[in-house]
PQR file of N, CA, C, O and H, with PARSE charges and radii, in Angstrom:
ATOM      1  N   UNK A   1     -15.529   4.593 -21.412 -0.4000 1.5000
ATOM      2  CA  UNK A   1     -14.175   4.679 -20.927 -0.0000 2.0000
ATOM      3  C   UNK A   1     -14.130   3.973 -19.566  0.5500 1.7000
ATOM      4  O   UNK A   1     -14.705   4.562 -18.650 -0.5500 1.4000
ATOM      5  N   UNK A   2     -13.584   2.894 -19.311 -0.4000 1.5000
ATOM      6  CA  UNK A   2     -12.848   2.320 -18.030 -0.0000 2.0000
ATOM      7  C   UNK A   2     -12.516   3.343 -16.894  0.5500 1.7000
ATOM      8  O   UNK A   2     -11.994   4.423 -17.171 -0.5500 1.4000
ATOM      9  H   UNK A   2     -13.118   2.415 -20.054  0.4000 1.0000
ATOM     10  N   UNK A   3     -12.773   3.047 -15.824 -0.4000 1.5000
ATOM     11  CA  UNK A   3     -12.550   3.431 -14.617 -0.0000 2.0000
ATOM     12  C   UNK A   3     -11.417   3.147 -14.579  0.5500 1.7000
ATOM     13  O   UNK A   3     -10.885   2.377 -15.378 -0.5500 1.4000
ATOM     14  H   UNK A   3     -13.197   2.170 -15.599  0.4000 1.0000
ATOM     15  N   UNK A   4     -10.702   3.859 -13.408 -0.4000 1.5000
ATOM     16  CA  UNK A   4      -9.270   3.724 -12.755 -0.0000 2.0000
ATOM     17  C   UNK A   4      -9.596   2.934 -11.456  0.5500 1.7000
ATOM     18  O   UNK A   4     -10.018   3.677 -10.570 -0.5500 1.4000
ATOM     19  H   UNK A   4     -11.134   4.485 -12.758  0.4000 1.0000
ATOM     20  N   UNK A   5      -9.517   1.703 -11.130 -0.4000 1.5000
ATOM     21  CA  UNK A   5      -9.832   1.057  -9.439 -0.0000 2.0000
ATOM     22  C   UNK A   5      -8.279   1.444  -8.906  0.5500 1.7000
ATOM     23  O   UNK A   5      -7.170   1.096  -9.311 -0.5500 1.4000
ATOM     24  H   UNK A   5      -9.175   1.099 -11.850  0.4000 1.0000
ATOM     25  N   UNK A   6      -8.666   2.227  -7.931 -0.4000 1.5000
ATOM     26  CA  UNK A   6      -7.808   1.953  -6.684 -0.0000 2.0000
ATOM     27  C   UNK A   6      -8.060   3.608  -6.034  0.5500 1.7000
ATOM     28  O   UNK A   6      -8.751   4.470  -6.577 -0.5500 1.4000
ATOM     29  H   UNK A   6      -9.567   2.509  -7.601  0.4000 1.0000
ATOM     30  N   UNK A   7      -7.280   3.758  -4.712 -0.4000 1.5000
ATOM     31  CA  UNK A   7      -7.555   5.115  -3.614 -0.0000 2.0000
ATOM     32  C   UNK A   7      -6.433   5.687  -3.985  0.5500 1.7000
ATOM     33  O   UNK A   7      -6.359   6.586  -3.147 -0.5500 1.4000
ATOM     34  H   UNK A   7      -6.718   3.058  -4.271  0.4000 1.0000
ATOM     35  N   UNK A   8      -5.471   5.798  -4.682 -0.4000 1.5000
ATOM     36  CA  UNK A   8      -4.100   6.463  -4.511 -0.0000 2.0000
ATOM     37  C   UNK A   8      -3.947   7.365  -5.651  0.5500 1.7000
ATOM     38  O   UNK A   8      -4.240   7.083  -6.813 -0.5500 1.4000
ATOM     39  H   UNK A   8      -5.531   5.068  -5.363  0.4000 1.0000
ATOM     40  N   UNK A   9      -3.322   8.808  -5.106 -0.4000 1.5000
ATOM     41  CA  UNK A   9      -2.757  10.112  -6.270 -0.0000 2.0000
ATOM     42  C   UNK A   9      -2.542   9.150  -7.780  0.5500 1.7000
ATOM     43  O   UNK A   9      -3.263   9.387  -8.749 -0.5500 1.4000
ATOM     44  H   UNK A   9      -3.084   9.038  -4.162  0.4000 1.0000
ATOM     45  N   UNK A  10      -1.656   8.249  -7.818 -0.4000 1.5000
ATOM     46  CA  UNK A  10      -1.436   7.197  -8.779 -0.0000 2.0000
ATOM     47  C   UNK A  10      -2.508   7.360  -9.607  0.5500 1.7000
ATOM     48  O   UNK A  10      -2.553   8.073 -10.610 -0.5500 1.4000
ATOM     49  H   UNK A  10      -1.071   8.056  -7.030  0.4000 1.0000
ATOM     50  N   UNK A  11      -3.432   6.622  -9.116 -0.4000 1.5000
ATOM     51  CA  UNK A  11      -5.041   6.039 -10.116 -0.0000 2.0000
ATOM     52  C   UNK A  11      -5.221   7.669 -10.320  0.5500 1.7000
ATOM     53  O   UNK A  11      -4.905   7.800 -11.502 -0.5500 1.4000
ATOM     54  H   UNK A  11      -3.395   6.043  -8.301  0.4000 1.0000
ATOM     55  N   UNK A  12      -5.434   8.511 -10.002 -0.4000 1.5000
ATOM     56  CA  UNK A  12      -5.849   9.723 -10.167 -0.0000 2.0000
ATOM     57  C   UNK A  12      -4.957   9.944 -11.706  0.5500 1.7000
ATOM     58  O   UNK A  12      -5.493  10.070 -12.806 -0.5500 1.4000
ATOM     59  H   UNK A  12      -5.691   8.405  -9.042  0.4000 1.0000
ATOM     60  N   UNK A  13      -3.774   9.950 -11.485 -0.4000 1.5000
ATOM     61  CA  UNK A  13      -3.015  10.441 -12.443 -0.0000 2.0000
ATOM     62  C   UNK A  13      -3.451   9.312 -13.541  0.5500 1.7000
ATOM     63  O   UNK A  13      -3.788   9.944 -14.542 -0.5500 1.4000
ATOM     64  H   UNK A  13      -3.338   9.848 -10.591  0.4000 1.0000
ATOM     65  N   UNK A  14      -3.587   7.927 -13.778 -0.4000 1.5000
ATOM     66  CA  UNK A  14      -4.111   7.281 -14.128 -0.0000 2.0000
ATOM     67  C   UNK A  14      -4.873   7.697 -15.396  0.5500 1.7000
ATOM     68  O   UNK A  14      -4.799   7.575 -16.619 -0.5500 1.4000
ATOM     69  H   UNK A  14      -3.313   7.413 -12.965  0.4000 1.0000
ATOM     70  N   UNK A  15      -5.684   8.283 -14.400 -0.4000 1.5000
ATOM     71  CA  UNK A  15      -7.379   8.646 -15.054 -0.0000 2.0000
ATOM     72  C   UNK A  15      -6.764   9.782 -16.297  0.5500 1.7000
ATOM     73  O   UNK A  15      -7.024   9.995 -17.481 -0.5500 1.4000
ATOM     74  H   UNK A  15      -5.744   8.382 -13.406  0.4000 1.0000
ATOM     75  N   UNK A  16      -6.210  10.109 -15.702 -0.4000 1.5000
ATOM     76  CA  UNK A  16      -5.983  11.743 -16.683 -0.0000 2.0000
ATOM     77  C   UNK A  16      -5.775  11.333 -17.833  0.5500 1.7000
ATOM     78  O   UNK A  16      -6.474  11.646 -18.796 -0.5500 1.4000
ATOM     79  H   UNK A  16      -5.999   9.935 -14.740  0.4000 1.0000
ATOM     80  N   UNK A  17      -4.401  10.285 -17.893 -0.4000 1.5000
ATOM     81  CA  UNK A  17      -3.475   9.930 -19.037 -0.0000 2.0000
ATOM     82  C   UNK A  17      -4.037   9.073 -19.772  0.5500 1.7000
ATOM     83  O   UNK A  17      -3.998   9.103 -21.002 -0.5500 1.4000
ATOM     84  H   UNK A  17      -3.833  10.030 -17.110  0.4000 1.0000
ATOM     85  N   UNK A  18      -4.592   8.261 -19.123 -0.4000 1.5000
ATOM     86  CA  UNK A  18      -6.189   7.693 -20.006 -0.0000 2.0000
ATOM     87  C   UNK A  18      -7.467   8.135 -20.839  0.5500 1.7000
ATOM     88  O   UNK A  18      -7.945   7.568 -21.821 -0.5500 1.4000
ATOM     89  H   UNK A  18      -4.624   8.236 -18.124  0.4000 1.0000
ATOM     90  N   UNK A  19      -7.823   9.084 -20.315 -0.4000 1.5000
ATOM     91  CA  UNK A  19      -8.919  10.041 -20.683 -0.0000 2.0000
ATOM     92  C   UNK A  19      -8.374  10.389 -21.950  0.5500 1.7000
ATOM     93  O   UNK A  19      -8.982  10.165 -22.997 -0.5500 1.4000
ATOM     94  H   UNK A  19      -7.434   9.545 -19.518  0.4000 1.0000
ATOM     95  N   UNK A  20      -6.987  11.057 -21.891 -0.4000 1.5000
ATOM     96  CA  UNK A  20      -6.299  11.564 -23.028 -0.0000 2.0000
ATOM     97  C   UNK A  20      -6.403  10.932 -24.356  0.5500 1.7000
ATOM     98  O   UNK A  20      -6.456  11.538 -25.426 -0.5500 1.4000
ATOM     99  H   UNK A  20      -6.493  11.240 -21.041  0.4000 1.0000
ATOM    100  N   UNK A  21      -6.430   9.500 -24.162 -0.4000 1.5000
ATOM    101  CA  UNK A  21      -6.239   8.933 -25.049 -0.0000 2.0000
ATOM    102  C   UNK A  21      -7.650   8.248 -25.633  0.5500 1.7000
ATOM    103  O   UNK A  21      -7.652   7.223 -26.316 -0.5500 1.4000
ATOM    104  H   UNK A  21      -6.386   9.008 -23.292  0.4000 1.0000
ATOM    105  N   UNK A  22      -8.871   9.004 -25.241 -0.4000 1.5000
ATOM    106  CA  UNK A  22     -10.092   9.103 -25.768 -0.0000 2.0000
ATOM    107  C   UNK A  22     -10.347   9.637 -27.384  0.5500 1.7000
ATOM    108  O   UNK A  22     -10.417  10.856 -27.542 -0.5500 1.4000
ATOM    109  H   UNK A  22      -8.869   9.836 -24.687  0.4000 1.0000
ATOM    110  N   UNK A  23     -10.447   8.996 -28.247 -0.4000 1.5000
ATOM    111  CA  UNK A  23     -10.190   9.059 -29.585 -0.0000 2.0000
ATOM    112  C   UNK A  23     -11.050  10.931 -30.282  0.5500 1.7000
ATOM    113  O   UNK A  23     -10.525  11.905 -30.822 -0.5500 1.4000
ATOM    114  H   UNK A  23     -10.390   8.006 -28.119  0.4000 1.0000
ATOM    115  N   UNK A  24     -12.678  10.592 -29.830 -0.4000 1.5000
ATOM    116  CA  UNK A  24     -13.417  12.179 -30.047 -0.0000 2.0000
ATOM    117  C   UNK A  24     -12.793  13.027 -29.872  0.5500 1.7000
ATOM    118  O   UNK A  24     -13.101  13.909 -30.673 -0.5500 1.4000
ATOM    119  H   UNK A  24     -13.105   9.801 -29.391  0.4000 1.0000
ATOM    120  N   UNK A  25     -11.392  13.559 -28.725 -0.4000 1.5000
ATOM    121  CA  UNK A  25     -11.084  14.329 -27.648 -0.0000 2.0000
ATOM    122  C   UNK A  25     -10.499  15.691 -29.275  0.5500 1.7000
ATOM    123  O   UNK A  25     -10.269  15.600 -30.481 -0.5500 1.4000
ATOM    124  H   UNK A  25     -11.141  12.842 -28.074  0.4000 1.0000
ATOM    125  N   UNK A  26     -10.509  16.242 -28.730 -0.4000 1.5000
ATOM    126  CA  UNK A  26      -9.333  17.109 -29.780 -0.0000 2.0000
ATOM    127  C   UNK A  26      -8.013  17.052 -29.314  0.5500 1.7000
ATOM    128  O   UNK A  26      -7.668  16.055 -28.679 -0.5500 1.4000
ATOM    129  H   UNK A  26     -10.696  16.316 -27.751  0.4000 1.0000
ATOM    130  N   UNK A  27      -7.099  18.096 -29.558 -0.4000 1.5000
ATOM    131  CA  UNK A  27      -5.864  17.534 -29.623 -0.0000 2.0000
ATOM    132  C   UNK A  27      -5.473  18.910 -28.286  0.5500 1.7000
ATOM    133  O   UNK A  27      -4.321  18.794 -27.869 -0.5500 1.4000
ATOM    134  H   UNK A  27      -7.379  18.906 -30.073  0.4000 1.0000
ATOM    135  N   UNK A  28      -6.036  19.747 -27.832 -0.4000 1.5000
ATOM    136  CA  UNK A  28      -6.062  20.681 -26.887 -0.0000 2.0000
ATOM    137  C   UNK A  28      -6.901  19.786 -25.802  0.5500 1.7000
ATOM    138  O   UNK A  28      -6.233  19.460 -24.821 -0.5500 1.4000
ATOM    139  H   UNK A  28      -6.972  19.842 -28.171  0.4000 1.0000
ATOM    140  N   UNK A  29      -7.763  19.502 -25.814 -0.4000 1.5000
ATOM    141  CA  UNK A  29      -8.383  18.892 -24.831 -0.0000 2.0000
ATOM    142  C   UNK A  29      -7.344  17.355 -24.345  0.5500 1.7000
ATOM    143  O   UNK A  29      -7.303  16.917 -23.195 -0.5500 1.4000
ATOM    144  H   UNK A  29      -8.306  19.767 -26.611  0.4000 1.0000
ATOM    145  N   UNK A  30      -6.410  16.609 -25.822 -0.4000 1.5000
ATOM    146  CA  UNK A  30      -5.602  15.849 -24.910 -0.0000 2.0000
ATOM    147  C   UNK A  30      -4.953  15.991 -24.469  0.5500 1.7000
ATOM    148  O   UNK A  30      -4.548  15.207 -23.611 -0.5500 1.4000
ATOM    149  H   UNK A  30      -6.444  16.964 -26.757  0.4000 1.0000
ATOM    150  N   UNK A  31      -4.028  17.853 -24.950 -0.4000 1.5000
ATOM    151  CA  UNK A  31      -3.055  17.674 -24.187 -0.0000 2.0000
ATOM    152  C   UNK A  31      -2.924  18.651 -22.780  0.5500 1.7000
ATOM    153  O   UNK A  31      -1.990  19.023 -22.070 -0.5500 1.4000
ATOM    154  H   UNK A  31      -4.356  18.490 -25.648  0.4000 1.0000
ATOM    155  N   UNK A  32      -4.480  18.856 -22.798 -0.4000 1.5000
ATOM    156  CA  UNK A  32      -5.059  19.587 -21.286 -0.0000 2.0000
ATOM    157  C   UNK A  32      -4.709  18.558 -20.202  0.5500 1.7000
ATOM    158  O   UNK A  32      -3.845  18.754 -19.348 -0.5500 1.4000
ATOM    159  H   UNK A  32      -5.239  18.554 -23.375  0.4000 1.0000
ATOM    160  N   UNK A  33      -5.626  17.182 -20.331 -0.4000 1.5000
ATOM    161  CA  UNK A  33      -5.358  15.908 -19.768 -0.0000 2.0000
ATOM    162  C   UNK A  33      -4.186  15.608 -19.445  0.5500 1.7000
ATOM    163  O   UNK A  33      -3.883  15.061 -18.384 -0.5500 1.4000
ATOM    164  H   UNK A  33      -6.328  17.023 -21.025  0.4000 1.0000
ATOM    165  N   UNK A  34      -3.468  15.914 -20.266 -0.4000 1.5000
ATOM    166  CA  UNK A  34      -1.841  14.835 -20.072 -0.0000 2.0000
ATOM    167  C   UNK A  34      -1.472  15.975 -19.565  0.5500 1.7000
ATOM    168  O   UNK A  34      -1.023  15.928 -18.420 -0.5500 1.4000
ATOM    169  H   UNK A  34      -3.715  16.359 -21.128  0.4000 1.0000
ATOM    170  N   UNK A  35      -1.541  17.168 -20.176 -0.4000 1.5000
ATOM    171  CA  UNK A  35      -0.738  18.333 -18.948 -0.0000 2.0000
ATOM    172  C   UNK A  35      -1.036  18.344 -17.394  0.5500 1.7000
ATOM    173  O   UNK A  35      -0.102  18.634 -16.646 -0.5500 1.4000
ATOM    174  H   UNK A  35      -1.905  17.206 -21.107  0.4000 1.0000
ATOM    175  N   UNK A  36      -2.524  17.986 -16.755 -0.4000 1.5000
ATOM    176  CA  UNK A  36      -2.185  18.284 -15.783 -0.0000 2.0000
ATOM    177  C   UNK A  36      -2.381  16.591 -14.844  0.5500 1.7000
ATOM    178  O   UNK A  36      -2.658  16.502 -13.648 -0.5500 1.4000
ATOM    179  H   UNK A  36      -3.282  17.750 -17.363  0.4000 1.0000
ATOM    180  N   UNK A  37      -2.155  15.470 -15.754 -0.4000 1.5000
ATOM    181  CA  UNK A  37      -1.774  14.154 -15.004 -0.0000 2.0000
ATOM    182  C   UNK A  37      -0.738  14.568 -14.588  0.5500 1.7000
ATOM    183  O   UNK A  37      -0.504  14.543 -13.379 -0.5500 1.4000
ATOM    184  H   UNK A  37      -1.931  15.543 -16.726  0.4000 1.0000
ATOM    185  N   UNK A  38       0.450  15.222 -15.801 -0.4000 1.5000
ATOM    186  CA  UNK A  38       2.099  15.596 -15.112 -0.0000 2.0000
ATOM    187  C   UNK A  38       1.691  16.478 -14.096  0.5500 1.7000
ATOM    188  O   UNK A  38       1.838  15.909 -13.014 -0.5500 1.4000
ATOM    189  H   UNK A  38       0.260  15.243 -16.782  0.4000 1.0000
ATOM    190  N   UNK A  39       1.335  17.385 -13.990 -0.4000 1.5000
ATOM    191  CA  UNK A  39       1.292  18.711 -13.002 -0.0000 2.0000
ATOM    192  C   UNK A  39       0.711  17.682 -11.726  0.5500 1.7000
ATOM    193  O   UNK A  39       1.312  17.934 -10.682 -0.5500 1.4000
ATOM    194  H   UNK A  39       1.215  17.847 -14.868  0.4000 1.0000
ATOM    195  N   UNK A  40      -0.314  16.589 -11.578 -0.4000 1.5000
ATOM    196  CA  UNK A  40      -0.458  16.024 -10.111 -0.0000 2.0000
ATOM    197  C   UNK A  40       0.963  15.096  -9.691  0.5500 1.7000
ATOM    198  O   UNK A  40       1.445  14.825  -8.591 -0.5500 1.4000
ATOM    199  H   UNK A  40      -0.802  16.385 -12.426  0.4000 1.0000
ATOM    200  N   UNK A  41       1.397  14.740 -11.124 -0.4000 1.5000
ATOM    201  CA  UNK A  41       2.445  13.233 -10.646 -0.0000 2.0000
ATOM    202  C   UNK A  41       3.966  14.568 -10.294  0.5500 1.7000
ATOM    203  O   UNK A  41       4.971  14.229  -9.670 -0.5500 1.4000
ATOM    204  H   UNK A  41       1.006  14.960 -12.018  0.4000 1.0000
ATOM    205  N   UNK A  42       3.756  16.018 -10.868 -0.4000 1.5000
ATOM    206  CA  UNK A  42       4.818  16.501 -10.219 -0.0000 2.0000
ATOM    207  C   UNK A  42       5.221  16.395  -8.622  0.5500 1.7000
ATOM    208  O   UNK A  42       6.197  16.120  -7.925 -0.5500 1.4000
ATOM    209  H   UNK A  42       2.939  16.293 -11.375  0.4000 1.0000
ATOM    210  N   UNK A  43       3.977  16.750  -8.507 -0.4000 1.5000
ATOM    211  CA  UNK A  43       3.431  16.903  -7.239 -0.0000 2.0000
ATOM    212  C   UNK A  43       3.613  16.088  -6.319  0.5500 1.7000
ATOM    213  O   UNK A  43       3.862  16.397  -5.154 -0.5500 1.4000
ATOM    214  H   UNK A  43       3.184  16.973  -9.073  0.4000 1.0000
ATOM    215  N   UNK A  44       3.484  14.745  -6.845 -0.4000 1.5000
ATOM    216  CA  UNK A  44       3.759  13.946  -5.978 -0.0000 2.0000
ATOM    217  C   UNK A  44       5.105  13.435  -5.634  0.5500 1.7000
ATOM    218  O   UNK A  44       5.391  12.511  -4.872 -0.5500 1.4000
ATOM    219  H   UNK A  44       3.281  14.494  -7.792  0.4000 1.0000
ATOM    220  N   UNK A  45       5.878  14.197  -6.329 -0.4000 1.5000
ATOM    221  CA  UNK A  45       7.382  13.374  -6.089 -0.0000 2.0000
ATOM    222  C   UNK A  45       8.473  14.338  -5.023  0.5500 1.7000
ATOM    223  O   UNK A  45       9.609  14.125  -4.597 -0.5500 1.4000
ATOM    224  H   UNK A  45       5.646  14.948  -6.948  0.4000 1.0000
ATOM    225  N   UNK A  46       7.754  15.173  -4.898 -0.4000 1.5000
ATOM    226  CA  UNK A  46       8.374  16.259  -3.938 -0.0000 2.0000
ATOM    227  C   UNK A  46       8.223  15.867  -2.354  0.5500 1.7000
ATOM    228  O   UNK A  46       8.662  16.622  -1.486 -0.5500 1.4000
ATOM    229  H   UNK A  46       6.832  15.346  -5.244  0.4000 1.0000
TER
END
């Protein structure tokens, strides 16, 4: 799986929504990932 390059909350959230879409993953484990990319990118808009 590819790295996320860069320093910012962004690439972080990045990583998550990516990971998700790791084919092995189950379908709880993707939508663990994608749940809490939203829960940081909430975060960031406040």
């Amino acid at each position: 799986m590819p790295f996320e390059v860069g320093n910012t909350m962004f690439h972080v959230v990045n990583v998550y929504t990516k990971a998700a879409q790791y084919e092995p993953l189950s379908a709880e484990s993707k939508f663990r990932l994608q749940k809490t990319g939203g829960q940081i990118l909430s975060m960031l808009q406040h």
